[in-house]
ZATI-983370 format. One record per residue (C-alpha): x negated, y, z. Coordinates in steps of 0.001 Angstrom, whole numbers, padded with zeros to 6 digits, always signed. Layout:
N
XYZ/...
***
This chain:
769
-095564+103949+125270/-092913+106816+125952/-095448+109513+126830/-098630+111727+125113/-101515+110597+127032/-103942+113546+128222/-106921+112374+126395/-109825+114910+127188/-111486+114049+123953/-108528+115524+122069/-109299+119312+122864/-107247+122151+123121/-103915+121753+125345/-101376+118479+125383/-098086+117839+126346/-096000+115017+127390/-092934+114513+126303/-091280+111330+124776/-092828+110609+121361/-089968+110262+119416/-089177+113749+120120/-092715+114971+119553/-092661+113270+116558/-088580+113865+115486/-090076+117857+116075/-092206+117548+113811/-090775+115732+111103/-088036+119014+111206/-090913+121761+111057/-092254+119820+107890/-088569+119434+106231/-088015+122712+107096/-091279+124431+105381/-090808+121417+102182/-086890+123437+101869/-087596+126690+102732/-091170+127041+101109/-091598+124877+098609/-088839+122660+096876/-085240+125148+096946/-084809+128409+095439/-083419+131334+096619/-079847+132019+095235/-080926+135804+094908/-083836+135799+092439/-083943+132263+091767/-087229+131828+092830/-089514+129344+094632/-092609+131130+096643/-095313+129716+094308/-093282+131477+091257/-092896+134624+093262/-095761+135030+094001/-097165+134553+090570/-095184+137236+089133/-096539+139645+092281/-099325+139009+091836/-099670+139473+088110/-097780+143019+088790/-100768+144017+090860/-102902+142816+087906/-100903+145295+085796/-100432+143062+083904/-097169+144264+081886/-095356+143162+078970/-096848+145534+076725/-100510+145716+078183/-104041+143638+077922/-104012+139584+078424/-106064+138319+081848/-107445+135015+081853/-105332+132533+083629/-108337+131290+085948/-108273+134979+087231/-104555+135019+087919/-104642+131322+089146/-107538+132788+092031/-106006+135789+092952/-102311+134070+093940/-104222+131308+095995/-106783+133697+097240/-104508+136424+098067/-100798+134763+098853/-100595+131184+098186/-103701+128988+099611/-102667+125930+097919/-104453+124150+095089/-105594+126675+091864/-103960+123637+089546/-101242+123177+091062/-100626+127188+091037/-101626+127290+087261/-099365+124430+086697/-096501+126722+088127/-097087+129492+085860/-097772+127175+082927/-094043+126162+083003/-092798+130075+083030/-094721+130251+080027/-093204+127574+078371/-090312+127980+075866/-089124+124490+075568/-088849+124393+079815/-087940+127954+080579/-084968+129394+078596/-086206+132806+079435/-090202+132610+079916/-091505+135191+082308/-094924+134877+081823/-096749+135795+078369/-099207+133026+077111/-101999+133062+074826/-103620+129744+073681/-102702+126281+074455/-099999+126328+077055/-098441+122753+076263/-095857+121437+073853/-092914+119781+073180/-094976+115945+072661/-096058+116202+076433/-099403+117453+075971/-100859+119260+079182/-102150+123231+078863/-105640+123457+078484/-107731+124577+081072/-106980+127901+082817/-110420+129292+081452/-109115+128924+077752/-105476+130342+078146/-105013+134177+079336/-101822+135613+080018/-099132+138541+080982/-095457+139502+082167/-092553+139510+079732/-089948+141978+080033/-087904+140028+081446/-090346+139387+084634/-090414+143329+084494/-087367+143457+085009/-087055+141009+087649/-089556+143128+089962/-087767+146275+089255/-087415+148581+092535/-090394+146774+094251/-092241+150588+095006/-088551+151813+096201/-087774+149426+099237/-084987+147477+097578/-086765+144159+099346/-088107+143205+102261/-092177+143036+102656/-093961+140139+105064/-097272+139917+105760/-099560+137102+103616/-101226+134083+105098/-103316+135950+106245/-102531+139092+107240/-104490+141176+104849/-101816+142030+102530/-097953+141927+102639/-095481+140262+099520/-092139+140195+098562/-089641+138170+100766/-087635+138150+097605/-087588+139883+094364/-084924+142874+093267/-083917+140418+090278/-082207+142420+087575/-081163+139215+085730/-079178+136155+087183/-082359+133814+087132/-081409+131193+088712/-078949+130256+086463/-080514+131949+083588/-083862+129496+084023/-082510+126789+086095/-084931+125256+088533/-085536+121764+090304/-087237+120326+092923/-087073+117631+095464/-087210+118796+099062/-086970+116366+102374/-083604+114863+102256/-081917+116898+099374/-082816+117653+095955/-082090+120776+093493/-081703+120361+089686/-079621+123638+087761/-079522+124061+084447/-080819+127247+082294/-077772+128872+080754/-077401+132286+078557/-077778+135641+079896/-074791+137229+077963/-072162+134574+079319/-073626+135119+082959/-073370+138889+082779/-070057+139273+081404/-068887+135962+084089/-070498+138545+086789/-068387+141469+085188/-065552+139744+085361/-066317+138747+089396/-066904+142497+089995/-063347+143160+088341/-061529+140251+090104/-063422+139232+093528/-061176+136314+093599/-061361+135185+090216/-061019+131272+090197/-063712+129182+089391/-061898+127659+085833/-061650+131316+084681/-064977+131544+084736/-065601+128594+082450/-064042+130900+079837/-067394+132763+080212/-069845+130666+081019/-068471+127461+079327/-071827+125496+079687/-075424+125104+080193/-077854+127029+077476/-080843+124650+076908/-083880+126323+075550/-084836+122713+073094/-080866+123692+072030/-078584+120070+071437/-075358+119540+071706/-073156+118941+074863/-070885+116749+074508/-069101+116484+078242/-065100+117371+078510/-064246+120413+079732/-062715+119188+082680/-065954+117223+083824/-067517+120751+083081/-064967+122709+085352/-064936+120058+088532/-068846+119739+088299/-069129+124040+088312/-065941+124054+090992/-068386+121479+093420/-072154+122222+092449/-072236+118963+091540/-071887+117008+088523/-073728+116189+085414/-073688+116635+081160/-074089+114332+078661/-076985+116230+075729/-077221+115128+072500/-079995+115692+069504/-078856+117629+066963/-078791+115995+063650/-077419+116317+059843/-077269+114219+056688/-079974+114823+054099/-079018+114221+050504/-081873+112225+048574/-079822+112108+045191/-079105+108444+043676/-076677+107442+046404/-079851+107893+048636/-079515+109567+052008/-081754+110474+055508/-080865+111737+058790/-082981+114832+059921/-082646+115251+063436/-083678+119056+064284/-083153+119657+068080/-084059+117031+071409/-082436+116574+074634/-084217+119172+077174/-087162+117585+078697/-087424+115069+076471/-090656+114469+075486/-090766+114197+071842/-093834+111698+071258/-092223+109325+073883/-088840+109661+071996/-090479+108483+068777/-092193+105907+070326/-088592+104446+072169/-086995+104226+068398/-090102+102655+066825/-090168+100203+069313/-086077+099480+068506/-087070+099350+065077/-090050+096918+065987/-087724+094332+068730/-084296+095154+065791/-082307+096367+068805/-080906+098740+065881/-080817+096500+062763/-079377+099411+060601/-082621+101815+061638/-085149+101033+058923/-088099+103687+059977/-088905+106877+061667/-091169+109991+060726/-092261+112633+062535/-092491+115368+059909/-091952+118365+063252/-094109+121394+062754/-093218+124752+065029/-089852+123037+064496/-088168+119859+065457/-088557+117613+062174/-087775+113953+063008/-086121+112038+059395/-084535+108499+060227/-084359+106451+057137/-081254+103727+057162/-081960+100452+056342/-079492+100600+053628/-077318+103445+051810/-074319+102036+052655/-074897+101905+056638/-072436+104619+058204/-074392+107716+059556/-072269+108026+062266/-072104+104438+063320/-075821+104877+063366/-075932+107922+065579/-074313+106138+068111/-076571+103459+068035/-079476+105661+068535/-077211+107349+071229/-076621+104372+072782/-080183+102597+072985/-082542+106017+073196/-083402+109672+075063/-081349+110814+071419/-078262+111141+074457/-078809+112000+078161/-077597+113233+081029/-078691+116118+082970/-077628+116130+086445/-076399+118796+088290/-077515+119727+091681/-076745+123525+092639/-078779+123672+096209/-080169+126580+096869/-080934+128195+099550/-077639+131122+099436/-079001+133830+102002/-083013+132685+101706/-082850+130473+104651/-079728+128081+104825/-079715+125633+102224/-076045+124962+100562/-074397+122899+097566/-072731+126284+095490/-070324+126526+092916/-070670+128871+090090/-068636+131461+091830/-070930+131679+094863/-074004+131455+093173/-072761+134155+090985/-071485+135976+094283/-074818+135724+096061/-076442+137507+093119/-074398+140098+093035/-074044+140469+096541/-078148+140959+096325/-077721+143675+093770/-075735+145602+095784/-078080+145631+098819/-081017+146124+096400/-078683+149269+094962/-077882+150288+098926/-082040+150043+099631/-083330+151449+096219/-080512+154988+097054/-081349+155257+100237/-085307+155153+099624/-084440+157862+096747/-082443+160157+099374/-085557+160031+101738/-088008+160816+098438/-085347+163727+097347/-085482+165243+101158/-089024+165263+101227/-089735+167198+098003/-086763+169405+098993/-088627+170198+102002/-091706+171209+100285/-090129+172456+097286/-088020+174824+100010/-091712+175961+101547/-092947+177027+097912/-090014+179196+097448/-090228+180701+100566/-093885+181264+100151/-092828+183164+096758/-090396+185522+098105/-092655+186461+100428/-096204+186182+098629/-097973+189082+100052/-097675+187837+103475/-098392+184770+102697/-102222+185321+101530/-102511+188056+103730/-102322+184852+106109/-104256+182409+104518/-106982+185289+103835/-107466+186702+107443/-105839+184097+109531/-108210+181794+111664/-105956+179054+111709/-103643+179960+108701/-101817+176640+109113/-101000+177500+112401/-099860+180946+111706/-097567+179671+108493/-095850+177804+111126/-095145+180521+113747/-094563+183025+111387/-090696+183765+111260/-089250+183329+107971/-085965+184048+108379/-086079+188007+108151/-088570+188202+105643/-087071+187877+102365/-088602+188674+099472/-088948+191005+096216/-085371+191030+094526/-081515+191479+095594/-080594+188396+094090/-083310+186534+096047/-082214+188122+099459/-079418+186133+099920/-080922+182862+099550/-080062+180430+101876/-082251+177006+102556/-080812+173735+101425/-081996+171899+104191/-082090+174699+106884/-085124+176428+108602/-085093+175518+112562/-083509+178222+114618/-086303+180201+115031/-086555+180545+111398/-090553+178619+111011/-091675+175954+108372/-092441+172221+109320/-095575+171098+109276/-094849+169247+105934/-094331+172679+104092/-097253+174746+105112/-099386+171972+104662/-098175+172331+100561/-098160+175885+100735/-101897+175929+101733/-102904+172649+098919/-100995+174807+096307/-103260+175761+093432/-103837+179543+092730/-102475+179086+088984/-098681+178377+090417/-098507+181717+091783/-096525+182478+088381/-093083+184177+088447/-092478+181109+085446/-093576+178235+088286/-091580+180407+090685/-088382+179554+088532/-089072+175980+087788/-089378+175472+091403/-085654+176765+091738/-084196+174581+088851/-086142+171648+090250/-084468+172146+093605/-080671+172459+092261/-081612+168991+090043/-082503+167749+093250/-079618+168813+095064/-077067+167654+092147/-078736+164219+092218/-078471+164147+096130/-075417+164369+096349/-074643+161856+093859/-076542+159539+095808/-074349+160402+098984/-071029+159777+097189/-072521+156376+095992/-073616+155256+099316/-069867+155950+100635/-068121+154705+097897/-067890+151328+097549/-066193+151405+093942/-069420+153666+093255/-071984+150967+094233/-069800+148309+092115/-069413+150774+088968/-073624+151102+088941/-073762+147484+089358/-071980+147451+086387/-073914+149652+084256/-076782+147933+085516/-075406+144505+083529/-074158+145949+080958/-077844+147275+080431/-079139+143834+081230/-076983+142225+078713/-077788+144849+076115/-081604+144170+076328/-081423+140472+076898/-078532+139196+075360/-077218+137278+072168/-078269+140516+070193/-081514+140531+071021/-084438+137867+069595/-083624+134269+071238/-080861+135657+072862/-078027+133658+071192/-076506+130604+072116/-078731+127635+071323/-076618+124642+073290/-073202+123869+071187/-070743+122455+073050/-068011+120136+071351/-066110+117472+072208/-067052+113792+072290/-065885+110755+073543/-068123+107495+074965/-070091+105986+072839/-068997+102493+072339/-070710+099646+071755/-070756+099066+068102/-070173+095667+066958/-073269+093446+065267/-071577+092921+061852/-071026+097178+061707/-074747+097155+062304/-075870+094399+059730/-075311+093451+056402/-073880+090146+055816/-075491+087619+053950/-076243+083758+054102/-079164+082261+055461/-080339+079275+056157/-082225+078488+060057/-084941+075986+060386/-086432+075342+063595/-089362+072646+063999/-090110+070266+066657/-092811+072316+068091/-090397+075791+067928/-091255+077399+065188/-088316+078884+063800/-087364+080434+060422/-084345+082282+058281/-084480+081131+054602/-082014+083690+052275/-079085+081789+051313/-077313+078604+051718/-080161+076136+050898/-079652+072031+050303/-080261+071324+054054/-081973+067435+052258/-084660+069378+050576/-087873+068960+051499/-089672+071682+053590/-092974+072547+054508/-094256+072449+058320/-097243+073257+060289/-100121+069971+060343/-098506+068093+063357/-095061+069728+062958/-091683+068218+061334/-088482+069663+060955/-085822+069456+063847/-083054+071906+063623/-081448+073018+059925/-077836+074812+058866/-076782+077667+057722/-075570+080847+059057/-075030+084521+058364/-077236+087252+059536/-074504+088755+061879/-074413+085510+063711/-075713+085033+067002/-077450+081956+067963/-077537+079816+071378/-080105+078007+072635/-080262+075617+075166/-083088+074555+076993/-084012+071786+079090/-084419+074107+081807/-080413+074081+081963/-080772+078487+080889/-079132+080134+077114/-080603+082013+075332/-079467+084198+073044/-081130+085517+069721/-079518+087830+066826/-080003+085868+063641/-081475+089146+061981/-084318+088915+064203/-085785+085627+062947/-088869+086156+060019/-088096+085508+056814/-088778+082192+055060/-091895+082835+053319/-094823+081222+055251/-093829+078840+058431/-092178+081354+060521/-092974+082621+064323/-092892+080330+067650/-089484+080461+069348/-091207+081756+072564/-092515+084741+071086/-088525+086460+070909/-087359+084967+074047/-088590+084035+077700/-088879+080317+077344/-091003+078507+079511/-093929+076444+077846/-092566+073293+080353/-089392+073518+078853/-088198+072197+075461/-085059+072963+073134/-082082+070499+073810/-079917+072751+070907/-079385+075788+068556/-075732+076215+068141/-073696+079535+066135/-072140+081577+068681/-068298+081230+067705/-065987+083217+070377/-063601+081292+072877/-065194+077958+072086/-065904+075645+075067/-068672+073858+075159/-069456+070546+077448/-072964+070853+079063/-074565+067454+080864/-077802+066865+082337/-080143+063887+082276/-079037+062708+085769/-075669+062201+084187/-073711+065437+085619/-071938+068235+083876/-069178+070071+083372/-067228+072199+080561/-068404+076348+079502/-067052+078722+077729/-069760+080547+075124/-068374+083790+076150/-070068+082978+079696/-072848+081757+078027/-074275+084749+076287/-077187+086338+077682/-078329+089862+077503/-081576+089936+077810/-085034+087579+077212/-085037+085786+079935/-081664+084272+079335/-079053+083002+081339/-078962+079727+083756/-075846+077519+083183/-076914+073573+084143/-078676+073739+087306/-080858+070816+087339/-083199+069955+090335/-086323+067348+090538/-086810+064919+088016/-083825+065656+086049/-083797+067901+083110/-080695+069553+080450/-080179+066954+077889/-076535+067872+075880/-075133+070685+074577/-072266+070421+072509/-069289+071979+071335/-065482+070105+072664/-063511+068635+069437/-060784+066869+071091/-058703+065335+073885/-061524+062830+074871/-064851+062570+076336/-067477+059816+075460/-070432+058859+077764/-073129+056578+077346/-076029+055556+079561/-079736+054264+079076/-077952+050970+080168/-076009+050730+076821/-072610+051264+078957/-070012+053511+077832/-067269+055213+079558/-064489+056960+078071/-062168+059490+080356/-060086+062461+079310/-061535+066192+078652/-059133+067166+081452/-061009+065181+083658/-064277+067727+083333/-064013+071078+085165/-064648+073970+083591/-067432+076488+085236/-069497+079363+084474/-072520+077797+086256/-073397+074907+088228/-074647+071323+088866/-071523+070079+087388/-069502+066409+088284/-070558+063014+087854/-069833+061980+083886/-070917+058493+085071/-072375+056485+087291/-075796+054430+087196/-077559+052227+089317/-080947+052354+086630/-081463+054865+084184/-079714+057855+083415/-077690+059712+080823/-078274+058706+076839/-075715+061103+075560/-072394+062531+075284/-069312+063499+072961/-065773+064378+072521/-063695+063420+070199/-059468+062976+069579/-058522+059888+071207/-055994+058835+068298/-058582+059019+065405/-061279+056652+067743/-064410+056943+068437/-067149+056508+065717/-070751+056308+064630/-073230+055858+062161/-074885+051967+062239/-078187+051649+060874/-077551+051441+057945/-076078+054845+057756/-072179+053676+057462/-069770+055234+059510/-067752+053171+062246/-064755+053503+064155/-063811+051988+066881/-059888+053202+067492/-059198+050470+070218/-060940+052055+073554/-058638+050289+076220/-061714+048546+077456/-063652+051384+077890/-061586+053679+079244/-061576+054518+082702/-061794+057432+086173/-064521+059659+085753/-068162+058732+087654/-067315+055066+086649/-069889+052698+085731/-068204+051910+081984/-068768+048823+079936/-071216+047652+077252/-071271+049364+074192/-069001+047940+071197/-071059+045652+068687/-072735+048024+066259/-073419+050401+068128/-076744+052741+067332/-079934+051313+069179/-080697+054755+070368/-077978+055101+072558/-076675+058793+070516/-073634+059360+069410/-074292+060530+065660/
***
């Protein structure tokens, strides 16, 4: 249906058009209000509404930086009752997060009692927290009472608020902001207010300053959790040249001397929104799964600071090589991304560079300076007016209460009367002459003998009479000041100026938290660190029973010795290795898995079920455990009698679930694993037949169902070896001696071929030994 129907129990008035342009409509009056209203901030203050009007509303409060505390449930109700008719949580939420120093790099609202931490928790309720402005949020509403903004009317229409605010301070790239709108997304870092004002000097002094020139001022984000940023320069410079980009944080950490060769790592500063408790939790659970053999435990020992101690398994682990690790695997590194969309003139959103977000700030400051002089000239005027009516009124006093005494309508008669002629007591004050002018016929405005008349009797002084006078030529002096600065573009750009400069004075590195937190060095990619950097070497010895369980006994043990199994249970896999190995295992499933000998359990008690570290199916059983050894092929078969040669560097899996190799399909199941040692391939069948064939002869794949090894009209595959065709083919008899059969003429033959029966002596199980 193209059309709107008219349905009469809809109400009101309907339209039809097609729906997908009712509809595309609007779609584009919600993305609209999500980017205008809600998710993007305005370049000039670097505000969203919600936070604006927060910081009005706590102004009409009065709630300054140096006065009483309100309750948050008080300033929650008044924003949504007043300017913002959205949830009360959602609104205390939003001033929650200007309260918070480990979000906000410059909070601008005050909080007393719980308003969240660095672990995650949430703020308490908004009937236990109270709060008020900083300075800083002072400073941002500066020039509200002198028209430097614009005013709209609320919601409602009661009251009227702040299009945007006069913004002293850069704030959105002193705090940062994010948000996620309808089809774009915003996410700036907080940086330092001392770099931003003197990289905003610097853009008054050279207009056309280039954006790496400004790096030398503002060479990188200023977290408030501090860190370390790590991202080259150049990354840095193309990411502030595009508004797009992104920087790799690190945790701060140092070397803690224990004494006795002993030694800790204190890490004292997080990656920005990171949530400490979660962090913790991440490198426990690498401690727990051994992702980090070196890591040996973690404490939180954090009180107003950041107190985290990692204890190495062993003194002689590298710090460093641990670091990355952690760097590597956890939150420890991250990367912020950056995202500069803002909306530049408070209605078209824009990707900016650090020049033009810079430039739209300033830009604001000027018309805020332009708004804030002008609204001053109008304020001067009008007291010059009255201020002109008082003196008049004293230099000619007696006529003036001879007026107001006798006069019906004095008001009226102050007005008529013609003041031009009438001077007053003294010489001196004969020649005065008005600074604004009487009219021509020489009578005050309304304006003045409305003051003359609300004029107290005790400023009839000759002492008034003369402050009067020096008020008026203050007046005057600062008017025309204000008219040279509102001609003079140089002016405007020299109080801009001075208006930083003061800025950076009051809220820069000098003053408390003003310094640089974020240090910014140089550091390559972490790289993956080798196993045997990570553990220490030593010999062990791997058992694995029939039913799984699996076990790492220290040291080389006599693999003929007697060992102790679960009721039901016998021994099936035993050899030595080294704790930096890394073990294979195949499965009759036809997938590898891979496990870090470090990770098995010690060989105390009877071990832990093979299952438990990987993703092995309970329908599946083990066909072998082999040592990973680099480069080494491998020659993979299945019990349908197909297969083909791998190389263990395809073989290695990454994660629990392993990694499929032998596809095998119905009946058929993996059945041999093993690695190629020679020139020649051996095959024998449930039917006693043997084939022999050169390893040339088997292709060599990363995954597959493989080629026919042999071919059977009962039965299937028995098993399968290689060996070097001019030292023969051997086995173990019964009896346990070993035979070799070095003339294989008869049963060598093509690939897939059906072979012939198996020399005398050979084992009764059909396995090579």
């Amino acid at each position: 249906m193209s059309d709107l129907i008219d349905d009469p129990n809809m109400g009101g008035d309907t339209s039809a058009e097609p729906l997908s342009r009712a509809i595309g409509d609007r779609y584009l009056t919600y993305a609209l209000s999500t980017i205008m209203h809600r998710a993007l901030p305005d370049a000039r203050d670097g505000l969203k509404p919600v936070h604006r009007r927060i910081l009005y509303a706590m102004r009409e409060l009065r709630l300054s930086a140096g006065g009483r505390f309100r309750k948050s449930s008080k300033i929650s109700g008044d924003v949504m009752g007043n300017f913002h008719p959205h949830g009360d949580q959602a609104i205390y939420d939003a001033m929650a997060r200007l309260a918070q120093d480990f979000n906000v790099r410059y909070p601008l609202v005050d909080g007393q009692g719980n308003f969240g931490n660095i672990d995650g928790d949430n703020p308490a309720a908004s009937r236990y927290t109270e709060a008020r402005l900083t300075a800083i949020a002072e400073a941002m509403m500066e020039g509200l009472a002198e028209n430097a903004v614009d005013f709209r009317d609320n919601y409602d229409g009661t009251l009227t608020e702040p299009v945007v605010l006069p913004a002293a301070i850069p704030n959105l790239l002193a705090n940062g902001a994010s948000g996620i709108a309808v089809g774009m997304a915003t996410n700036i870092p907080p940086h330092n207010i001392e770099e931003l004002c003197n990289a905003a000097l610097h853009l008054i002094k050279t207009p056309d300053a280039r954006d790496e020139t400004l790096l030398n001022y503002v060479p990188g984000p200023d977290f408030p959790t501090g860190g370390t940023m790590v991202e080259p320069r150049v990354n840095v410079a193309e990411a502030y040249r595009t508004g797009r980009g992104s920087f790799r944080l690190r945790a701060k950490w140092e070397k803690e001397d224990l004494g006795r060769g002993q030694w800790q790592i204190v890490v004292t500063e997080i990656p920005y929104q990171v949530q400490k408790s979660r962090l913790i939790e991440k490198i426990a659970e690498l401690i727990q799964t051994k992702r980090v053999p070196i890591l040996a435990d973690i404490r939180d020992e954090s009180a107003d600071d950041i107190r985290m101690i990692l204890e190495p398994r062993s003194k002689a682990v590298d710090p460093d090589v641990l670091m990355n690790m952690l760097f590597r695997n956890s939150d420890l590194e991250v990367r912020f991304s950056l995202n500069m969309n803002v909306l530049i003139d408070g209605v078209t959103p824009k990707v900016c560079s650090l020049k033009e977000v810079l430039r739209a700030f300033l830009d604001h400051r000027r018309e805020v300076l332009l708004r804030r002089s002008r609204h001053r000239m109008e304020k001067i005027d009008h007291r010059l007016e009255v201020l002109e009516g008082f003196i008049i009124a004293f230099l000619n006093l007696d006529r003036v209460i001879d007026i107001i005494r006798y006069d019906d309508d004095p008001k009226a008669a102050l007005m008529a009367e013609d003041w031009s002629v009438k001077r007053g007591r003294a010489a001196s004050e004969a020649d005065y002459v008005s600074p604004i002018g009487l009219d021509a016929a020489g009578e005050l405005s309304e304006v003045q003998a409305e003051a003359i008349l609300n004029m107290r009797l005790r400023s009839l002084r000759r002492l008034e009479e003369l402050e009067l006078i020096r008020e008026r030529d203050a007046l005057m002096e600062e008017r025309a000041g204000l008219e040279d600065l509102l001609e003079s573009e140089d002016l405007q750009w020299v109080r801009i100026s001075d208006q930083i400069r003061e800025v950076r004075k009051t809220f820069g590195a000098k003053s408390e938290g003003g310094a640089r937190r974020t240090l910014i060095e140089e550091a390559g990619e972490v790289e993956e660190v080798p196993l045997e950097a990570m553990i220490e070497r030593e010999p062990i010895t791997v058992v694995c029973s029939r039913m799984g369980w699996v076990r790492a006994m220290k040291g080389h043990i006599d693999l003929t010795q007697k060992l102790k199994f679960k009721d039901g249970d016998e021994g099936r896999f035993a050899f030595h290795a080294e704790t930096t190995d890394r073990l294979l295992v195949f499965g009759t499933n036809g997938r590898f898995y891979t496990v870090s000998a470090s990770n098995l359990p010690g060989g105390r008690g009877m071990g832990e079920p093979l299952r438990l570290m990987i993703d092995f199916p309970n329908e599946a059983d083990i066909v072998d455990i082999l040592i990973h050894k680099p480069g080494r092929k491998l020659v993979v078969a299945s019990s349908a009698g197909d297969g083909f040669l791998v190389s263990e560097d395809d073989v290695l899996a990454q994660t629990r679930s392993g990694k499929q190799v032998l596809n095998v399909r119905g009946d058929a199941t993996a059945l041999v694993c093993k690695p190629v040692q020679g020139d020649t391939v051996a095959v024998v069948g449930e039917n006693r037949k043997v084939l022999v064939f050169p390893v040339e002869d088997l292709p060599e794949m990363a995954r597959g169902k493989g080629v026919r090894l042999q071919k059977y009209k009962d039965g299937g595959l028995s098993d399968v070896t290689t060996f070097n065709l001019a030292e023969g083919l051997s086995w173990f008899d019964p009896a346990g001696r070993r035979r070799v059969q070095s003339e294989l003429a008869e049963w060598t033959g093509r690939r897939a071929g059906s072979g012939r029966m198996a020399p005398r002596g050979f084992p009764r199980d059909n396995k090579f030994n």
